[in-house]
LOBADO-387134 format. One line per field, with one value per residue (C-alpha): residue in one letter; x, y, z. Coordinates in nm, 3 decimals, always signed. Example, Ala and Ser with C-alpha at 12.3 -4.5 7.8 and 13.67 -1.06 7.14 Angstrom:
BEGIN
fiba = A;S $
c1 = +1.230;+1.367 $
c2 = -0.450;-0.106 $
c3 = +0.780;+0.714 $
***
This chain:
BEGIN
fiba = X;X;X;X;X;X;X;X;X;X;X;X;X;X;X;X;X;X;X;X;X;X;X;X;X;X;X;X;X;X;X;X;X;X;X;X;X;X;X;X;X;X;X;X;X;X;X;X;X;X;X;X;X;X;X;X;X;X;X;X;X;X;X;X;X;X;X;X;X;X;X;X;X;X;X;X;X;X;X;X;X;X;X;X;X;X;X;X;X;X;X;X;X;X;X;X;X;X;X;X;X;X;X;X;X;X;X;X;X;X;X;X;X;X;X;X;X;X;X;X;X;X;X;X;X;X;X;X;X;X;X;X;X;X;X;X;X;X;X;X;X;X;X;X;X;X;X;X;X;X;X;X;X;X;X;X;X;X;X;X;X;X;X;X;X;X;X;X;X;X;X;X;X;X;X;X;X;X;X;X;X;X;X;X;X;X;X;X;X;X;X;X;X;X;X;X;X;X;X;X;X;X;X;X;X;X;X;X;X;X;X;X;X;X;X;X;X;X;X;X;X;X;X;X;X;X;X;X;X;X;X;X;X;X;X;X;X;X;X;X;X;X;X;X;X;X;X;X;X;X;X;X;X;X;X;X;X;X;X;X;X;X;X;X;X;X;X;X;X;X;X;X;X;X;X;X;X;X;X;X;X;X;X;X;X;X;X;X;X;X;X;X;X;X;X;X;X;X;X;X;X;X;X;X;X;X;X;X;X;X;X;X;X;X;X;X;X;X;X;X;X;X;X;X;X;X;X;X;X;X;X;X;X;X;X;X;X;X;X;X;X;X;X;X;X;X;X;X;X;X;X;X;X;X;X;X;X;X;X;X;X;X;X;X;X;X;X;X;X;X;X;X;X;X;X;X;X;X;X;X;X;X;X;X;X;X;X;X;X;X;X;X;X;X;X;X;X;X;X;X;X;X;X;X;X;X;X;X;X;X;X;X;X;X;X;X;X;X;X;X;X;X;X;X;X;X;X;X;X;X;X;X;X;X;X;X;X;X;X;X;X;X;X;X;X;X;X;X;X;X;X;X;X;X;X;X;X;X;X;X;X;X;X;X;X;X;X;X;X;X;X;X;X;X;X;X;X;X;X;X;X;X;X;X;X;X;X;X;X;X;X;X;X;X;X;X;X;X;X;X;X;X;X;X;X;X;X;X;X;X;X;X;X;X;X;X;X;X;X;X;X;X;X;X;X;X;X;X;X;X;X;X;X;X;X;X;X;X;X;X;X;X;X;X;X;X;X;X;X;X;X;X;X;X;X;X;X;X;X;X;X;X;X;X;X;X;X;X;X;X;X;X;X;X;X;X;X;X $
c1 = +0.000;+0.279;+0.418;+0.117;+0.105;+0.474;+0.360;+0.041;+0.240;+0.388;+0.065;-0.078;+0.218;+0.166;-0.216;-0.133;+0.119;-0.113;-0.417;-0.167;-0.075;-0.469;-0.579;-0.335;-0.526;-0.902;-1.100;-1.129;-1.468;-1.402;-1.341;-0.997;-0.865;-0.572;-0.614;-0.280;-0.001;+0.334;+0.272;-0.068;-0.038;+0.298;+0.127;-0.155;+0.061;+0.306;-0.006;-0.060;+0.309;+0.257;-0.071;+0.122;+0.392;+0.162;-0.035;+0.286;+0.239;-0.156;-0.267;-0.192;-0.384;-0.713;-0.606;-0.532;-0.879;-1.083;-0.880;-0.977;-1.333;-1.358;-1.205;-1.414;-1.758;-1.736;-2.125;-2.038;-1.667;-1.675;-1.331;-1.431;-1.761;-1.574;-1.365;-1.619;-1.635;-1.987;-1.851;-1.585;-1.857;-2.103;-1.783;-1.722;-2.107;-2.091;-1.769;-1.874;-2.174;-2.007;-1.771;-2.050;-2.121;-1.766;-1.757;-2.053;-1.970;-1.645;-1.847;-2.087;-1.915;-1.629;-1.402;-1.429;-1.387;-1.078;-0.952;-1.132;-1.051;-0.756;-0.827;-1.073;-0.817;-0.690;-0.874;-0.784;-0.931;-0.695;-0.596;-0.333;-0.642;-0.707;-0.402;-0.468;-0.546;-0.495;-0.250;-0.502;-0.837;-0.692;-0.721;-1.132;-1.248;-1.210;-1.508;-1.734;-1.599;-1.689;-2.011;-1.826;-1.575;-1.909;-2.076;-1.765;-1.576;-1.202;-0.914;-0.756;-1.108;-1.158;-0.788;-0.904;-1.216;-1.074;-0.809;-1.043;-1.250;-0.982;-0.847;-1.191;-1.222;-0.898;-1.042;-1.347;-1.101;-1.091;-1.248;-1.197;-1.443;-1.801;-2.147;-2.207;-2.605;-2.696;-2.368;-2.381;-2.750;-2.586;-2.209;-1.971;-1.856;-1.656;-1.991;-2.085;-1.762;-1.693;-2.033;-1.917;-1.574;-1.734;-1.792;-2.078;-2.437;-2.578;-2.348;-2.262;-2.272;-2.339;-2.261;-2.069;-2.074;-1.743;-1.818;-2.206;-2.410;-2.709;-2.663;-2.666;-2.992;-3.159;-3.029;-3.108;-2.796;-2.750;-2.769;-2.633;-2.392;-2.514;-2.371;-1.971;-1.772;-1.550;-1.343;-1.160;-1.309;-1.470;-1.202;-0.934;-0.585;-0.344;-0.046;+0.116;+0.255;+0.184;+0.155;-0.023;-0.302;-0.321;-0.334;-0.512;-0.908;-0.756;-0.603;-0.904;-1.133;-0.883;-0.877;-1.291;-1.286;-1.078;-1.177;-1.581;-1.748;-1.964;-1.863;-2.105;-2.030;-1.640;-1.753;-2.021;-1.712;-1.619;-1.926;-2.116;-2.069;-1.804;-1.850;-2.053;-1.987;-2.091;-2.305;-2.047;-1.760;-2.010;-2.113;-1.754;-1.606;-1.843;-1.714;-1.762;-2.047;-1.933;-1.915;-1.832;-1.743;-1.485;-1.295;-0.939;-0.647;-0.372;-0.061;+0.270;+0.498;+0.777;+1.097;+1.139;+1.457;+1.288;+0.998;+1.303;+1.448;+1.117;+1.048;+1.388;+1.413;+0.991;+1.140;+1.418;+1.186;+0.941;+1.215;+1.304;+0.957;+0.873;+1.168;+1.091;+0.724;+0.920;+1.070;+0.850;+0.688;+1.046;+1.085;+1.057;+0.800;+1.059;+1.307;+0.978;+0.856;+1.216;+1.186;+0.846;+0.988;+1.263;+1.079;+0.791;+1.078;+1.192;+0.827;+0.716;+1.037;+0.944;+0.617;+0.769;+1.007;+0.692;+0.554;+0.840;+0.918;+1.219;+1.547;+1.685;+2.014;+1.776;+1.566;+1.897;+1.961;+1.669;+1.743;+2.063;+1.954;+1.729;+1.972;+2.213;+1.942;+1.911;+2.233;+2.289;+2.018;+2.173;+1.932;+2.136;+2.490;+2.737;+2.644;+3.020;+2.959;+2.594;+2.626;+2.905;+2.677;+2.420;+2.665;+2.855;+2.503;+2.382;+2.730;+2.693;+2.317;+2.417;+2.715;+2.490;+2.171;+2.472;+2.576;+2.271;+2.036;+1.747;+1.948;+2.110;+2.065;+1.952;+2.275;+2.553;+2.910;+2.928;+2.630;+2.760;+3.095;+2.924;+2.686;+2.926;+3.195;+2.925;+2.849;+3.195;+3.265;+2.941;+3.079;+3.422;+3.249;+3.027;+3.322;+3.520;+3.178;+3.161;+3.522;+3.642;+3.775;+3.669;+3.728;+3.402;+3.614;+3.775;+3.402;+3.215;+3.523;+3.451;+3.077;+3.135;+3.348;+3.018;+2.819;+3.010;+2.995;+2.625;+2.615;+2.753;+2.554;+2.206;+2.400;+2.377;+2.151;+2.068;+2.191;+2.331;+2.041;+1.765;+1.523;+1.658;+1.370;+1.474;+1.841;+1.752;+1.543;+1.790;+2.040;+1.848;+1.774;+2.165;+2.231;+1.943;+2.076;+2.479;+2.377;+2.200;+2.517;+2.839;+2.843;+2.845;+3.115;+3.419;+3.710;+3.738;+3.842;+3.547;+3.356;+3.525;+3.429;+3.104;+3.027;+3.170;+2.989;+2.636;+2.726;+2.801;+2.509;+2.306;+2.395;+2.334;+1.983;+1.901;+2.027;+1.828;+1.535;+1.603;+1.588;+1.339;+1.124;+1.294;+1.199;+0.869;+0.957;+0.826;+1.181;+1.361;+1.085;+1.164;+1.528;+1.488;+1.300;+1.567;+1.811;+1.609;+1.611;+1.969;+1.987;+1.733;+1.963;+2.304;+2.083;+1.980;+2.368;+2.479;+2.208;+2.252;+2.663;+2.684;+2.324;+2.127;+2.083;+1.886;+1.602;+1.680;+1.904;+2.105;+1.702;+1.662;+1.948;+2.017;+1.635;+1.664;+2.051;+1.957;+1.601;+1.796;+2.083;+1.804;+1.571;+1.843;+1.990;+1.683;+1.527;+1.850;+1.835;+1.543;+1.330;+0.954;+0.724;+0.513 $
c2 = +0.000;+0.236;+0.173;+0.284;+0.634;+0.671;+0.632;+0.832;+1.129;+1.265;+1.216;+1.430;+1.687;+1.733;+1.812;+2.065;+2.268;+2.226;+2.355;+2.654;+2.764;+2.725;+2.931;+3.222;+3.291;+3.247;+3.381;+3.228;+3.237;+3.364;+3.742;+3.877;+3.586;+3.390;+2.990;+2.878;+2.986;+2.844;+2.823;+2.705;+2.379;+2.311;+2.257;+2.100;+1.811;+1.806;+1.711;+1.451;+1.341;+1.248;+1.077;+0.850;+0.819;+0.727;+0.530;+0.269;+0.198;+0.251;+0.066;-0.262;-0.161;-0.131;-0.419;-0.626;-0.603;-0.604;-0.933;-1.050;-1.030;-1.149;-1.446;-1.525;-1.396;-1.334;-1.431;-1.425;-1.466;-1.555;-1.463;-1.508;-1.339;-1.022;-1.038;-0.992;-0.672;-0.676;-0.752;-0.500;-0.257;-0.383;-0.349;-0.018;+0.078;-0.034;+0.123;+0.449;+0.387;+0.293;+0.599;+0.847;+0.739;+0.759;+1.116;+1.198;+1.110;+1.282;+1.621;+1.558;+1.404;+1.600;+1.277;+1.196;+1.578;+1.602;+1.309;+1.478;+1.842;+1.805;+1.818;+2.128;+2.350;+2.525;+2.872;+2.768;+2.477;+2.356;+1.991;+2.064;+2.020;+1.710;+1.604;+1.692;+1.479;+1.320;+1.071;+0.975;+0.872;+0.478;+0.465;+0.506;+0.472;+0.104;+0.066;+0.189;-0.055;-0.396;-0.427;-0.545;-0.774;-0.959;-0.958;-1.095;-0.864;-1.016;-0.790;-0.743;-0.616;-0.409;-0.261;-0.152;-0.039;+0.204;+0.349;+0.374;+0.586;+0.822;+0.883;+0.987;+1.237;+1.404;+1.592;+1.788;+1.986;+2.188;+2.564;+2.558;+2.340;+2.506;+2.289;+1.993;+1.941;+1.552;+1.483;+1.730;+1.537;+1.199;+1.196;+1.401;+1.724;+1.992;+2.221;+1.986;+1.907;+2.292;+2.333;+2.075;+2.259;+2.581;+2.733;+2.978;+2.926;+2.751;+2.474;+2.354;+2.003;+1.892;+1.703;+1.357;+1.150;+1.038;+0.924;+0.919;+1.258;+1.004;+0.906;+1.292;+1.331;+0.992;+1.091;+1.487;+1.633;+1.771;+2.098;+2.298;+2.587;+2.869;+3.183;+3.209;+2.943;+3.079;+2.794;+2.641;+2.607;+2.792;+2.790;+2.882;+2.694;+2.949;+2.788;+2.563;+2.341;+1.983;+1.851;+2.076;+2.059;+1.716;+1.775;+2.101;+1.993;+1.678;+1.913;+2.148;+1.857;+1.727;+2.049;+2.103;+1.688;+1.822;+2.137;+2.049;+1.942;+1.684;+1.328;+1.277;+1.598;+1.479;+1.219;+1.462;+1.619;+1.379;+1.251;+1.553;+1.772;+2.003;+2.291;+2.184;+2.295;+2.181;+2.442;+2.491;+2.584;+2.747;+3.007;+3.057;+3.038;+3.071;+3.028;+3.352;+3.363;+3.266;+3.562;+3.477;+3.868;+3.868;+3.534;+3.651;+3.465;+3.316;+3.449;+3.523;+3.691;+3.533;+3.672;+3.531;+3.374;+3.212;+3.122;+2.919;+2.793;+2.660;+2.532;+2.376;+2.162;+2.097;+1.915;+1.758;+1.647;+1.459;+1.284;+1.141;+1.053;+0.858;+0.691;+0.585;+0.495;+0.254;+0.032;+0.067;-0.269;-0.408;-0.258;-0.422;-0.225;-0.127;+0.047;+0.163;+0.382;+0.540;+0.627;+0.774;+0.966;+1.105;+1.210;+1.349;+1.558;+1.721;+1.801;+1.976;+2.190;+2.280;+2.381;+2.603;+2.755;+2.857;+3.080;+3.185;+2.952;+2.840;+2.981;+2.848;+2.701;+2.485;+2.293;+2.174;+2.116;+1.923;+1.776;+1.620;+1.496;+1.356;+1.176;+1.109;+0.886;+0.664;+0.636;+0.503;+0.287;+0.101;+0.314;+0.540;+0.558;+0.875;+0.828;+0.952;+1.303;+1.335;+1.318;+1.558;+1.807;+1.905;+2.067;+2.248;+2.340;+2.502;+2.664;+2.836;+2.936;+3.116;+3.255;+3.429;+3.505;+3.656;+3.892;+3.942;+4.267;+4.054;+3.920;+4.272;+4.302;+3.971;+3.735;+3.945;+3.852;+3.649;+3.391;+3.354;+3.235;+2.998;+2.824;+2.819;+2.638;+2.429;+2.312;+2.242;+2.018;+1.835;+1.836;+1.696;+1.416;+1.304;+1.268;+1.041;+0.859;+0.743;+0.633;+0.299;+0.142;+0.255;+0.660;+0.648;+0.827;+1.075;+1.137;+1.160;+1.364;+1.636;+1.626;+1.692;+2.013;+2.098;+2.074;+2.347;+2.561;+2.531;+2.595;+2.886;+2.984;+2.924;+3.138;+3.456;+3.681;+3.418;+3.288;+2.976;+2.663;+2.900;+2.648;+2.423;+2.149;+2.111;+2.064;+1.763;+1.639;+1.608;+1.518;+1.283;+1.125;+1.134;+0.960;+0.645;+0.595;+0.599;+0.367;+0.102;+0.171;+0.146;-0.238;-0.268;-0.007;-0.237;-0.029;+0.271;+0.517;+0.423;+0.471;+0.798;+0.923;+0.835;+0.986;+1.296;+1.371;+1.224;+1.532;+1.774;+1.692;+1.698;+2.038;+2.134;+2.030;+2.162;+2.497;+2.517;+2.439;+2.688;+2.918;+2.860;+2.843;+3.174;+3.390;+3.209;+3.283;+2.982;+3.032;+2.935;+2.629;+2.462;+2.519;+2.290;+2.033;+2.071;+1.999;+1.716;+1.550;+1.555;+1.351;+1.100;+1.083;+0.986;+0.755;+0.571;+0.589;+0.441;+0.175;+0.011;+0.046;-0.114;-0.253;-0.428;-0.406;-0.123;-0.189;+0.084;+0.246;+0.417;+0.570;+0.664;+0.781;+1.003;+1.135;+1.290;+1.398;+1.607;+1.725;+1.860;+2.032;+2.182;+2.310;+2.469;+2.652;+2.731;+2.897;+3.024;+3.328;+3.440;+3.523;+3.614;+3.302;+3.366 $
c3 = +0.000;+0.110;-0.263;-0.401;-0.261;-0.388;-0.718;-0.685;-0.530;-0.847;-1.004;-0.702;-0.748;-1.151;-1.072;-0.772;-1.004;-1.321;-1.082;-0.960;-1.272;-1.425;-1.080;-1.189;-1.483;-1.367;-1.076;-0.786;-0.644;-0.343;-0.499;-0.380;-0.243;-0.389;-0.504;-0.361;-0.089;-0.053;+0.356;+0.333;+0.041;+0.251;+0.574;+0.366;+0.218;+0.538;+0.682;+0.452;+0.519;+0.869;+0.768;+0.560;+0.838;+1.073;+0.882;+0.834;+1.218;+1.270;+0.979;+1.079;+1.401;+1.192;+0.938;+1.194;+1.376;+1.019;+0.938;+1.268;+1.236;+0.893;+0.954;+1.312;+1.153;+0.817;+0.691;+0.277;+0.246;-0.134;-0.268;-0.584;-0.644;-0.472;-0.751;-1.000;-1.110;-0.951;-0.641;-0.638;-0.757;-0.456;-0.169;-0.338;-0.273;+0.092;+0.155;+0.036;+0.280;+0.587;+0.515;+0.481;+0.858;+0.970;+0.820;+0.968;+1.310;+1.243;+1.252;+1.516;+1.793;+1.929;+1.939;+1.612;+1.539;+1.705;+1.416;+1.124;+1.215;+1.088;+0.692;+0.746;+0.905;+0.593;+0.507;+0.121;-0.099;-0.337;-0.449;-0.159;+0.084;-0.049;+0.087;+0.452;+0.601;+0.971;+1.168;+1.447;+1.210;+1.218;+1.629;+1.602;+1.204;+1.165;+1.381;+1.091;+0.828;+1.089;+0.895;+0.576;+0.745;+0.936;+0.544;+0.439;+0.234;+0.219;+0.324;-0.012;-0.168;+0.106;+0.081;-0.298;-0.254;+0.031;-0.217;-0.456;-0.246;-0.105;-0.478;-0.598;-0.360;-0.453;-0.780;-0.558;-0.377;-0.639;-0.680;-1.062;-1.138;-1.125;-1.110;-1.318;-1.389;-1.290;-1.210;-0.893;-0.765;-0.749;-0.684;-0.457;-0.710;-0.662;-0.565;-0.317;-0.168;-0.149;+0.056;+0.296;+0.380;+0.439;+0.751;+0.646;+0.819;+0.551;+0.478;+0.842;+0.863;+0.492;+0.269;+0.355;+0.087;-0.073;-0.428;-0.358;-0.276;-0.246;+0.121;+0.210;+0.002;+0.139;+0.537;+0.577;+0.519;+0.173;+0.066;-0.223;-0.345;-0.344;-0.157;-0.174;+0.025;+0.364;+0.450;+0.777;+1.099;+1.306;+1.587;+1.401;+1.410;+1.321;+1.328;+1.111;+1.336;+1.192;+1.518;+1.685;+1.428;+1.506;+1.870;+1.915;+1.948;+2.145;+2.373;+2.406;+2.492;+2.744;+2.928;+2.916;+3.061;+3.292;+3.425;+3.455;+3.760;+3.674;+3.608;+3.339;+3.203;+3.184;+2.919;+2.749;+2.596;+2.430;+2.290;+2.235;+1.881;+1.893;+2.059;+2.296;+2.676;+3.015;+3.222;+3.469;+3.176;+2.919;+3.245;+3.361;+3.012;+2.769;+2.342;+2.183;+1.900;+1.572;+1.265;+0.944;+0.866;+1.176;+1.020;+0.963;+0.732;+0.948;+0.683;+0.877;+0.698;+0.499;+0.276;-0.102;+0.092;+0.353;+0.063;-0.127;+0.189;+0.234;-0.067;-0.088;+0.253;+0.123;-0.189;+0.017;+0.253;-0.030;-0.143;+0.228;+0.311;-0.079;+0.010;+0.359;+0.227;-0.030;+0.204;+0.497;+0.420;+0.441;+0.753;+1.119;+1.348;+1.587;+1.262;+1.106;+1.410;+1.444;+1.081;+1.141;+1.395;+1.271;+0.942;+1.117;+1.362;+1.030;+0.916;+1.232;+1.200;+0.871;+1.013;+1.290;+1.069;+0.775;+1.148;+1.267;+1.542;+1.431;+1.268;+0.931;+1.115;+1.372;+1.077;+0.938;+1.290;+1.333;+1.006;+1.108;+1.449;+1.276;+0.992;+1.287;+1.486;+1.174;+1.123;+1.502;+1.423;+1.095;+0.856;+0.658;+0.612;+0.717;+1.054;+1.151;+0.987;+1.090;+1.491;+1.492;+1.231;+1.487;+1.737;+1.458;+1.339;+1.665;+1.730;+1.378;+1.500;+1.850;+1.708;+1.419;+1.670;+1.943;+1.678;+1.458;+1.528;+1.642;+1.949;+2.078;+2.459;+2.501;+2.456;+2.581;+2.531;+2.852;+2.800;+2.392;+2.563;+2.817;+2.533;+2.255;+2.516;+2.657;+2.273;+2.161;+2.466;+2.367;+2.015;+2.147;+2.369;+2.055;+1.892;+2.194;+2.192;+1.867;+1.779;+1.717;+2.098;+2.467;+2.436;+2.754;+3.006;+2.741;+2.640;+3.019;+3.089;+2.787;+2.818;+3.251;+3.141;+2.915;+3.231;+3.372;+3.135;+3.163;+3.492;+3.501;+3.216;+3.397;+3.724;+3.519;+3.688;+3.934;+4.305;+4.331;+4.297;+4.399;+4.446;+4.747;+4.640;+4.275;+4.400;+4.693;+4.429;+4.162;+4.386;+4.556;+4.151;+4.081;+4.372;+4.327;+3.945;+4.064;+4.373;+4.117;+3.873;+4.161;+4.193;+3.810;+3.722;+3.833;+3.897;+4.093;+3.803;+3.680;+3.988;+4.085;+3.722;+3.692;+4.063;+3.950;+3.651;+3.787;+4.073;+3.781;+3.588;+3.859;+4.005;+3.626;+3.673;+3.974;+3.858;+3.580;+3.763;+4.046;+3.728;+3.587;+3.964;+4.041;+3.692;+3.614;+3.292;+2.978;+2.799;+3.128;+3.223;+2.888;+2.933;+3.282;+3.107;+2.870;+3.122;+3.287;+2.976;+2.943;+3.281;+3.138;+2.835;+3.039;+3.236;+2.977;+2.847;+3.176;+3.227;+2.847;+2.898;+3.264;+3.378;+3.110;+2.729;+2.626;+2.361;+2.041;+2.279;+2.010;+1.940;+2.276;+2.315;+2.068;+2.105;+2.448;+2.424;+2.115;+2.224;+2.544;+2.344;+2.060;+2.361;+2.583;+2.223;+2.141;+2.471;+2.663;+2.502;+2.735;+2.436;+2.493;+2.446;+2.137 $
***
């Protein structure tokens, strides 16, 4: 399956560009309103990228369960009268049914909402929207299809039917196409499909059908284009985050589960349509009214450069992912995930860089982290020059941001030193750690001297470990892991070294905490996360080394060590939370 969406990507790609260039010369119908931008039909099909990256691991979640029940229950499990064309036609039919449930329920209960959300968020509609769509539909959207695996539609007829479906409804994300006579009153159009992706009055809750416009008519919720399509949602994303437009409605619902009073009312939220509020919440915090005349485009500003930067590392990026789809099959579970990680690490960076979030130097940061973690992990080659990359990377980042006019008066000469030392011993013990023969005390040696630096880079403009219950409780966490560790280290070198640097670290920690406790600033919290992470890191280093085997280690490994280094780069500079 994964090899089928490489081959129908360039397909998708030639359509998208032929669609751009068609939009330039005709009118969109939305007056004044452009067909494509390059932010927008990036997050759009970044989006898509992580739907496909998740879908490597989910799928065989919902598979796995259909398989199940069609071979316990199956009532009609005739291979080959499914493989008439009749009965392709007839499993086609009832999976276009069972989906216009599925994408029903995906607009009128909140849970299924917080799946579906996902592929309404963008204010445009383009083929790119097509393309949106979500990682977390596989968890819940099997359910719907169980009524073909009990008639007895086989797997592999079900597989085609479903990528039949999805295909179809690429061509009706389209604005270019106008009404079509009979062809609008029984299948899903353009015109219809438009209607169902609007958020104006009118068109709320429309319009489900996926080839066939006939369940909407037979069930109540059809209705047609008329008045000019507004698109998105009605709470606005405004970001373009990949992630976070995956998580955002899971989050909100989470917090409303959490804050109301009522037990009952904790599981409303998730069942009830979106939107919908307990008494308790809707008096204390009630959703502001809805106007379609107030709905603003979410547009941050971007340079040509950044625009070909963007573009560039987009490309880049396509290439990486078609080729992880390729062999993903091949893959074991455990390599697969860390390639759906790593992938995924370097889409969300995109997306952070296209709002600002992130500077050029810290996706190609990103970037090599994440080439560096498949390299540790026997996936790509060049692991040697990766690892050492990242450091170099974020060295050439703080040096630029220290001197650059964006960063005067906040990293003065003093904290560049501190960071830019503290980086280059890191550098230096990646290095020890990943030459041939036992360099382990050369490397805990050079990444102890990084500690310090650190250290005295969190003491600027603080007291020493303000916070007297982050630094017993780090200590106290240093101490447990070095006490399960002694007995295991063998010689006392070893044990004198390892006790040192789990002090160092540790007093690291506990700084950074104090910190971020004494300022209460968001910059400084994630920078003692940042540094907690960095503990879990060398924990993990020390238990796989002298306790017990590690499983993906090298993955684990590498994950928090460069998560901690990124985060404390990244937020040091006391910049204002956006």
């Amino acid at each position: 399956m994964s090899k089928v969406i490489v081959f129908a990507t360039p397909v998708f790609l030639l359509l998208i560009a032929l669609e751009f260039v068609w939009s330039r010369r005709a009118t969109a119908r939305v007056q004044g309103s452009a067909a494509y931008r390059l932010n927008d039909a990036i997050n759009s099909i970044s989006l898509g990228i992580l739907s496909q990256l998740s879908g490597v691991l989910s799928k065989a979640l919902s598979v796995g369960i259909y398989t199940a029940v069609f071979s316990a229950v199956a009532l009609y499990p005739d291979l080959e009268f499914w493989k008439r064309w009749y009965g392709v036609l007839l499993a086609l039919v009832f999976y276009d049914f069972c989906y216009y449930w599925l994408h029903r329920a995906g607009h009128v209960v909140a849970l299924f909402w917080a799946a579906h959300v996902v592929h309404h968020q963008s204010q445009h509609y383009n083929l790119s929207t097509a393309l949106r769509q979500t990682s977390t539909g596989n968890l819940l959207g099997w359910i719907f299809y169980v009524p073909m695996a009990v008639a007895g539609v086989p797997p592999l007829i079900f597989g085609i039917v479903a990528l039949i479906d999805l295909l179809y409804q690429f061509w009706v994300h389209t604005e270019q196409v106008g009404k079509l006579g009979w062809f609008d009153r029984v299948f899903c159009s353009p015109s219809n499909h438009r209607v169902h992706h609007a958020v104006n009055d009118p068109y709320i809750d429309k319009n489900y059908g996926g080839i066939l416009v006939l369940w909407d008519r037979m069930f109540g919720t059809f209705t047609e284009e008329k008045e000019p399509c507004v698109y998105g949602t009605r709470g606005p994303l405004n970001s373009w985050d990949p992630l976070w437009a995956n998580a955002d409605t899971y989050w909100g619902l989470i917090k409303d589960s959490w804050a109301t009073r009522r037990w009952s009312d904790k599981l409303r939220v998730w069942l009830k349509p979106p939107g919908w509020q307990p008494p308790d919440l809707a008096a204390s915090h009630p959703k502001p009214p809805f106007r379609l005349e107030q709905v603003q485009t979410f547009n941050p500003a971007l340079t040509a450069g950044q625009q070909w930067f963007a573009g560039l590392q987009f490309v880049v990026l396509l290439g990486g992912v078609a080729g992880y789809l390729w062999v993903a099959d091949s893959l074991s579970f455990a390599h697969a995930a860390v390639g759906c990680v790593a992938l995924s690490a370097c889409v969300w960076a995109l997306g952070r860089y296209l709002q600002g979030g992130l500077h050029a130097l810290e996706v190609l940061a990103v970037e090599a982290a994440a080439l560096a973690t498949l390299g540790a992990m026997e996936l790509l080659p060049y692991y040697l020059l990766t690892k050492p990359l990242v450091m170099v990377l974020a060295m050439i980042f703080v040096a630029f941001r220290a001197y650059s006019t964006v960063a005067s008066g906040i990293f003065n000469p003093k904290c560049r030193g501190l960071l830019l030392a503290a980086l280059l011993f890191s550098l230096v013990g990646d290095v020890f750690l990943m030459l041939p023969g036992d360099y382990f005390i050369p490397g805990l040696a050079s990444f102890l001297v990084a500690h310090l630096f650190y250290i005295a880079l969190f003491r600027q403009g603080q007291a020493w470990f303000p916070s007297r219950t982050a630094l017993l409780g780090v200590l106290a966490f240093g101490g447990v892991v070095y006490a399960v560790l002694w007995s295991h280290l063998g010689n006392p070198v070893l044990q004198g070294a390892v006790a040192a640097y789990v002090g160092v670290i540790s007093l690291m920690a506990a700084q950074a905490l104090g910190r971020a406790m004494a300022t209460g600033d968001a910059a400084a919290r994630w920078v003692g996360a940042a540094a907690c992470i960095f503990m879990l890191s060398d924990a993990l280093i020390a238990v796989n080394k002298f306790l017990t085997p590690v499983p993906l280690a090298s993955f684990w490994v590498l994950l928090t060590y460069y998560a901690a280094q990124l985060l404390i780069v990244h937020h040091v500079r006391g910049r204002r939370s956006r």
